[in-house]
C-alpha angles and dihedrals in degrees: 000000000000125000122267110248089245093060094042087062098047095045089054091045091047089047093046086053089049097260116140099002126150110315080334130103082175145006110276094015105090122182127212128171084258091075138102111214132199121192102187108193098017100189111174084351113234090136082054097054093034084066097040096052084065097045111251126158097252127202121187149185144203144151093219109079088197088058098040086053087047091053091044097053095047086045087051090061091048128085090247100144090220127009114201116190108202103187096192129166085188140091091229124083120217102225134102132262123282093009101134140063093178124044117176116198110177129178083324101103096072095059098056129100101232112011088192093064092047095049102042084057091048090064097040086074100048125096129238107284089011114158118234128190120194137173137181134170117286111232095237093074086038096061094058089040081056085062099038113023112082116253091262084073092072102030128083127319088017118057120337108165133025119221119216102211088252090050090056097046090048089057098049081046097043087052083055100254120141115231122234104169150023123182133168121201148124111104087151096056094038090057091040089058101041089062099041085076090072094057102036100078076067097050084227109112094123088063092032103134082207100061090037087056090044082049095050092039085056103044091052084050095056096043088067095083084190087075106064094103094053085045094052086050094052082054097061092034094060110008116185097203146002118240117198121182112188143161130240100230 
């Protein structure tokens, strides 16, 4: 089956930003079949099966039990050499010290009571010299999702909290992470859901003529190869999210 346009779109913007190339989520957080991942907040789960079609041991977690099943069943198709499925309204993880070498954190950390906690237990996990990604909004999107998004947007289980780039580097340091990277980008993403709030009253979204033009818009821009710098500079301008990758010493 081929790819909706819409998704077409997204997986060549995510690829263009680093995301899902080669061994690599990210640049700078490579995965082998010796690792021991941990998705925590798996949502959908790509993180998950990016890990587990090389091979990694994959732990992940989730507070929706449909989505968790839904995860599990796509892992179980994959070569990871072992798929461990952690179903956890906590903020604690039952696992051991020092199990991880990979931890993935992505656009979770803005949704948790107390992200000290989380991350502290986070860390808790990892390995010596294991490797942690970790992403949240950039407050730049969030301030116009604070004009257009309905409350429910900001309020539990959605976003609870907003991290200033400094905010977000400070907690990985603070949890005694050294911090690698730190990257801003996503203007696509952070257009394309600013206007997904005028189609989803309908439940639509994946028919919105809207979101299909903003698609197109977006694709034809990114054709023009003479344009990557411009790109690169809408990016910065309005980043969707901030992206750390750091190291447990």
């Amino acid at each position: 089956m081929s790819e909706t346009p819409a998704k077409s779109v997204d997986l060549r913007d995510l690829n263009r930003l680093g995301w899902f190339n080669g061994n690599e989520i990210y640049p700078g957080f490579p995965i082998s079949a010796d690792d021991v991942v941990l998705d925590a907040g798996c949502g959908d789960g790509g993180y998950s099966l990016f890990a587990g079609r090389r091979g990694a041991h994959v732990i992940f977690s989730d507070i929706l039990p449909e989505k968790m099943a839904k995860v599990e069943a796509a892992l179980r198709q994959t070569p990871a050499r072992e798929v461990t499925p952690i179903r956890t309204e906590s903020q604690l993880f039952p696992l051991p010290d020092a199990t991880v070498t990979r931890v993935i954190c992505t656009e979770v950390l803005e949704h948790v009571e107390d992200p000290k906690l989380f991350f502290s237990e986070l860390v808790r996990v990892a390995k010596p010299g294991a490797l942690f990604v970790i992403s949240v909004p950039h407050p730049a999107s969030e301030a116009i999702q604070k004009v257009v998004a309905p409350p429910q947007y900001f309020q539990p289980p959605n976003h609870v909290r907003v991290f200033t780039e400094e905010a977000i580097a400070q907690l990985a340091r603070d949890a005694g992470l050294i911090v690698e990277r730190h990257d801003v980008s996503g203007f696509y993403g952070a257009i394309r859901l600013t206007l997904f709030w005028m189609s989803y009253a309908n439940l639509v979204t994946d028919k919105d003529p809207v979101l299909k033009a903003w698609d197109e818009t977006w694709r034809l821009i990114l054709d023009n190869k003479d344009k990557a710098q411009f790109i690169s500079r809408l990016d910065q301008a309005l980043p969707s999210s901030q992206i750390l990758i750091a190291r447990k010493p």
